[in-house]
N, C-alpha and C positions, 0 to 999 in steps of 0.2 A: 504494500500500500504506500504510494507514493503522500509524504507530509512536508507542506513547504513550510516555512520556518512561521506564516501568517497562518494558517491551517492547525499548527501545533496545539495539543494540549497548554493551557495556560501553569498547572503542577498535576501530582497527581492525584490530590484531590476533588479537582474537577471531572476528570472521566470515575473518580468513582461516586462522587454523588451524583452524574449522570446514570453512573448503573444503577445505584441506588433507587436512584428516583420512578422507579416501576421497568427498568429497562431491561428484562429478564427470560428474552425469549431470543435465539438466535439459530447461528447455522456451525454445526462442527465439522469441516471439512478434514479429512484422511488422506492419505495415500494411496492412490491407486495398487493393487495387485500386477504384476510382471502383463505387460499387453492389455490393460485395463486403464482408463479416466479414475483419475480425482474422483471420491466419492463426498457429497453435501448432504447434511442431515439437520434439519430444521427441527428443533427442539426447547422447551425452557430449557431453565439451568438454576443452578442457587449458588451462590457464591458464600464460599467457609474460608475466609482470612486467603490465604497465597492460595486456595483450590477453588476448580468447578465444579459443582456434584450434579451429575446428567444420571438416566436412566432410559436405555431404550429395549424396545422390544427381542427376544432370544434371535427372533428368525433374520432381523436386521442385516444384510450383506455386510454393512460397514464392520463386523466381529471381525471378520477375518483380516480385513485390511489392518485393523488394527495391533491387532496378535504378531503381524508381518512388519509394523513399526509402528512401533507407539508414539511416536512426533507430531503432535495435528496441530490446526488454528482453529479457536473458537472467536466468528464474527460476533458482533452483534452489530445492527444499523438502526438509524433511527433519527426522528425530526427533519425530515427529507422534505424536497421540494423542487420542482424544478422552475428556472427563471428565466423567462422569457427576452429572448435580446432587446427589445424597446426597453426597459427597465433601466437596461445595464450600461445604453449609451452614452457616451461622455458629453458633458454638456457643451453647446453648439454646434454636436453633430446630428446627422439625421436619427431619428430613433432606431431604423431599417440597419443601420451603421452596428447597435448594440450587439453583440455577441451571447449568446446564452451560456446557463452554464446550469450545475445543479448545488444544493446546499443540500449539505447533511451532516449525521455526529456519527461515526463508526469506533468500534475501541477491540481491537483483535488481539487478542491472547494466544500468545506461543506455549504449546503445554506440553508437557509428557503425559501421557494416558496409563492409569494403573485401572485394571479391570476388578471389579469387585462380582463375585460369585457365589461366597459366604453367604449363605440366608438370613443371617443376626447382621451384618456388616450390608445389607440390600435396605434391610427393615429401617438399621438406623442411618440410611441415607435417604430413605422414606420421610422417615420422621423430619428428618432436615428441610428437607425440601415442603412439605407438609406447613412447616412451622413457618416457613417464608411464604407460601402460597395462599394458605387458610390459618393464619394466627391466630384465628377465635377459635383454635380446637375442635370446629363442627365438623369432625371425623372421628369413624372408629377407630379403635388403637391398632397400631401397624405391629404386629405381631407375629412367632411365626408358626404360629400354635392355635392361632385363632383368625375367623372370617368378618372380613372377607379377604385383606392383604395376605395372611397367610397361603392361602389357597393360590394364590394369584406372584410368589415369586417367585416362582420356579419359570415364569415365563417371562421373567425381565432380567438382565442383567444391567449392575451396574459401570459408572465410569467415575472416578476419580481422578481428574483434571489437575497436573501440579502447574503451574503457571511460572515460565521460566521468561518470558518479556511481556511486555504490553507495548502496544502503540497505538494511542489516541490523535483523531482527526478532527476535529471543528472545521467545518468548511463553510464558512460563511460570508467571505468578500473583506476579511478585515483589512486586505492591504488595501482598499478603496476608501475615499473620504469619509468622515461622519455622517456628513452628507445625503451621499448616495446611502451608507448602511442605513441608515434612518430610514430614507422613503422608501425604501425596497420593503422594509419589516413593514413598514403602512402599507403596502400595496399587497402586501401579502395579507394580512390583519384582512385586510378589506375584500381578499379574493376569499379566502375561508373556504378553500378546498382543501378536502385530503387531511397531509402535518401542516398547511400553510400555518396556522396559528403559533402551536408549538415549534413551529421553522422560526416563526419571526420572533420568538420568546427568546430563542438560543443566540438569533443573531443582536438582540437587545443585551443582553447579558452580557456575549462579549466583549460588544462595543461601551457597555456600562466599564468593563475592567479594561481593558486596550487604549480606547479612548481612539487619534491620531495612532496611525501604523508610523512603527520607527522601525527601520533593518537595524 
């Protein structure tokens, strides 16, 4: 993923109260098998301090890729948009002149993949995941002695995600004036399709800390 220095993460606390902030569903991309594509697997996740904790189903193709190299990237994307060239033209030029481009926040994790099989060790990544999804408890207990999870692990296997880099994106137009970031977030506010809202939230925020782009 290519990050230009305006693109950048502002520390890293920013992409993780972006994860934080409900951004908990993404894509874990594998290693193709010998004569085989890249395999993508669109899945939540829960995040435990340096890990990912995934769970997908036994029959999954991606098992295998995996067992063959544990090395993956987990995507996640989010607050997307796309911007129209009129938007984007420099002022005095024709609007037709504006170039398009897209805005978004992506944060991709380089991991080693540790496979979890243990039925106690599936349960309490259950439980994890559980406790980040439905925090009011309104589930039965993930057990493996009791139904309904019980019955039901034998047909999922876990993933245990160690997180060996991150690199987060903000793509939002910071190296352009105040100016232009301003009205574009109003024109987006005011198109309110799609993320256009939380697009133009992201690119306010920036622009709240950024202020003037300096190289």
């Amino acid at each position: 993923m290519l990050v230009h220095p305006w693109d950048a993460g502002l520390d890293e606390a920013e992409w993780q109260t972006w994860i934080a902030d409900g951004h908990d569903f993404g894509q874990l991309s594998v290693n193709g098998l010998p004569g085989h594509p890249p395999m993508v697997v669109p899945t939540h996740f829960t995040r435990d301090g340096n890990h990912l904790l995934v769970h997908l189903a036994k029959p999954n193709p991606a098992w295998q890729a995996i067992e063959d190299d544990p090395n993956v990237v987990f995507t996640v994307i989010g607050d997307y948009a796309f911007i129209p060239g009129p938007w984007r033209a420099k002022p005095g030029n024709p609007p037709t002149d504006g170039v398009p481009t897209s805005y978004y926040a992506a944060v991709q994790f380089t991991c080693r993949a540790e496979i979890v099989d243990d039925p106690e060790a599936k349960a309490e990544l259950l439980r994890r995941q559980l406790a980040h999804f439905q925090p009011d408890g309104d589930h039965a207990p993930v057990a493996v002695d009791k139904p309904p999870y019980g019955r039901m692990l034998s047909g999922i296997r876990g993933l245990r995600l160690d997180v060996t880099d991150v690199r987060a994106k903000f793509k939002y137009d910071d190296h352009r004036p105040v100016e232009h970031r301003s009205t574009v977030a109003q024109r987006l506010t005011e198109r309110g399709q799609g993320l256009d809202v939380p697009t133009a939230r992201q690119q306010l925020r920036r622009l709240d800390h950024i202020g003037p782009w300096q190289s």
